[in-house]
C-alpha positions as CSV (number, residue, x, y, z in Angstrom):
1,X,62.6,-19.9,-25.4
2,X,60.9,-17.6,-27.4
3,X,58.8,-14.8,-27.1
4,X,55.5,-17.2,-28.6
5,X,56.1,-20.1,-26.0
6,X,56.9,-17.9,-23.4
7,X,53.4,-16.1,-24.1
8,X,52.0,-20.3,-24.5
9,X,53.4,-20.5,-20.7
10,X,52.3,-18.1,-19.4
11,X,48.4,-18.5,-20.8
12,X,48.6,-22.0,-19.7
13,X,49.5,-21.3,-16.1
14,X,46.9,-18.5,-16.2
15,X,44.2,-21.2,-17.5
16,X,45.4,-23.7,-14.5
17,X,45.5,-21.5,-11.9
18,X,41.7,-20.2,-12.7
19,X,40.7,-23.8,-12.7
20,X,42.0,-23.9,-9.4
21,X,40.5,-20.9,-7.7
22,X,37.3,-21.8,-9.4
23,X,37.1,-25.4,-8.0
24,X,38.5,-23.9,-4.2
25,X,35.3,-22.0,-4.7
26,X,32.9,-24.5,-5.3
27,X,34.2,-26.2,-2.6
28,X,33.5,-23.3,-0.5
29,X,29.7,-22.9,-1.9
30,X,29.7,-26.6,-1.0
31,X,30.6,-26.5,2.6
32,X,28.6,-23.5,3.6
33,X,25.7,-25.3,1.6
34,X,26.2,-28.7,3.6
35,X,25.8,-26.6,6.6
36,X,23.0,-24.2,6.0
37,X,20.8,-27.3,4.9
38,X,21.3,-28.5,8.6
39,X,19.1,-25.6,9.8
40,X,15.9,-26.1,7.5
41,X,15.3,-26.8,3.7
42,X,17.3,-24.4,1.3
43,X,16.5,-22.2,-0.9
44,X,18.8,-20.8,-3.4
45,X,18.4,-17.3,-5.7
46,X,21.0,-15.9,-8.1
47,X,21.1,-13.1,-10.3
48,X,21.2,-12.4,-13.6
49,X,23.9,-11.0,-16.1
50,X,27.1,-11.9,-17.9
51,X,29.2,-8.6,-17.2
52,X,28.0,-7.2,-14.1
53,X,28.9,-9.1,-10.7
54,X,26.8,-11.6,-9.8
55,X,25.2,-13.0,-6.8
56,X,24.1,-16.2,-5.2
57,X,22.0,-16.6,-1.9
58,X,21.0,-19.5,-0.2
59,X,18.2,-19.5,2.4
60,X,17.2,-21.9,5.0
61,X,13.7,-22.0,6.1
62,X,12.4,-23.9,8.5
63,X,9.2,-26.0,8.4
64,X,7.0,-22.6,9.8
65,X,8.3,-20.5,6.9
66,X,11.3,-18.6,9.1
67,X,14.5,-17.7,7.8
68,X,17.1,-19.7,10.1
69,X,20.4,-19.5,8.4
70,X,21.4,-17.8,4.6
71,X,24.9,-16.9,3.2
72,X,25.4,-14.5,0.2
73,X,28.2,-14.9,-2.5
74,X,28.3,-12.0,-4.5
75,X,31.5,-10.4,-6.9
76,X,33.2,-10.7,-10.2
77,X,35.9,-13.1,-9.3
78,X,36.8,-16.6,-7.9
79,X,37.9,-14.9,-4.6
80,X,34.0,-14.1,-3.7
81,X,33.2,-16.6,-0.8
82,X,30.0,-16.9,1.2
83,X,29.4,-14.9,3.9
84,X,26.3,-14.7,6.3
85,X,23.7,-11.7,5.5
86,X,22.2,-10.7,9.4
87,X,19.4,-8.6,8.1
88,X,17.8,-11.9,6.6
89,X,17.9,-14.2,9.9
90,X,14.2,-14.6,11.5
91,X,12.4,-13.2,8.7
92,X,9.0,-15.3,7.8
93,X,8.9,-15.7,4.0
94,X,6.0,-14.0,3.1
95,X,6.9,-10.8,5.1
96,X,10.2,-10.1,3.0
97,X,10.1,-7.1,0.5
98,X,13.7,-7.2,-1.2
99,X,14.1,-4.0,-2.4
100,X,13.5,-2.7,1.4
101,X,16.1,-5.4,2.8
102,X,18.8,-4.0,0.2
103,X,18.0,-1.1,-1.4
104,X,21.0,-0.2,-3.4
105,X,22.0,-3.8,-4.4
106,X,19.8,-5.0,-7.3
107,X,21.8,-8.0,-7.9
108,X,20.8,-8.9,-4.1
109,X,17.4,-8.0,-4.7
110,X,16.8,-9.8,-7.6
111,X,18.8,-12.9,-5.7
112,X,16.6,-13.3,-3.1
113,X,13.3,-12.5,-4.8
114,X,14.3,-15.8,-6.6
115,X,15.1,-17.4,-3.6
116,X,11.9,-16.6,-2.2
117,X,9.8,-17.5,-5.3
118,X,11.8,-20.7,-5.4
119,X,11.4,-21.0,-9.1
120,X,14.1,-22.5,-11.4
């Protein structure tokens, strides 16, 4: 084989396996989605930007306005999977200030000011 399909290869294996990891992790976001919206109704904030890591977190608030259940994806790569923020849990909506909660994370802050908001 030559040095041009051998480079073909190995490009199209890298392409496969990225679709791969990228579907195993929506199927992560989906499970831990399926179960956060059994604790209240969901609310879900993500940052901005195309070259600096991103984050995605999902709130569930019950009927009073109280934080019952959240996870946080945040990272540059397929391998980010959701994980539960503490600091969140019990908080009433309207008492959350986001850049007190995390104050060296703007990607968080900006995150869950959107999820608060709950605009599109």
């Amino acid at each position: 084989m030559d040095p041009v399909n051998s480079l073909i290869c190995v490009a199209v294996l890298a392409w496969i396996t990225q679709i791969a990891l990228g579907w195993l992790q929506i199927n992560r976001f989906n499970r831990a989605l399926a179960s956060l919206s059994d604790n209240g109704h969901v609310r879900i904030g993500r940052s901005a930007g195309r070259f600096k890591p991103r984050a995605v977190l999902a709130l569930a608030v019950s009927d009073e306005g109280r934080i019952t259940g959240n996870f946080v994806m945040k990272g540059v790569t397929v391998f980010a999977g959701p994980c539960s923020e503490e600091r969140l849990t019990g908080w009433m909506l309207n008492e959350i200030r986001p850049e007190v909660i995390f104050p060296a994370n703007k990607s968080l802050q900006e995150a869950l000011a959107l999820a608060i908001s709950n605009r599109r």
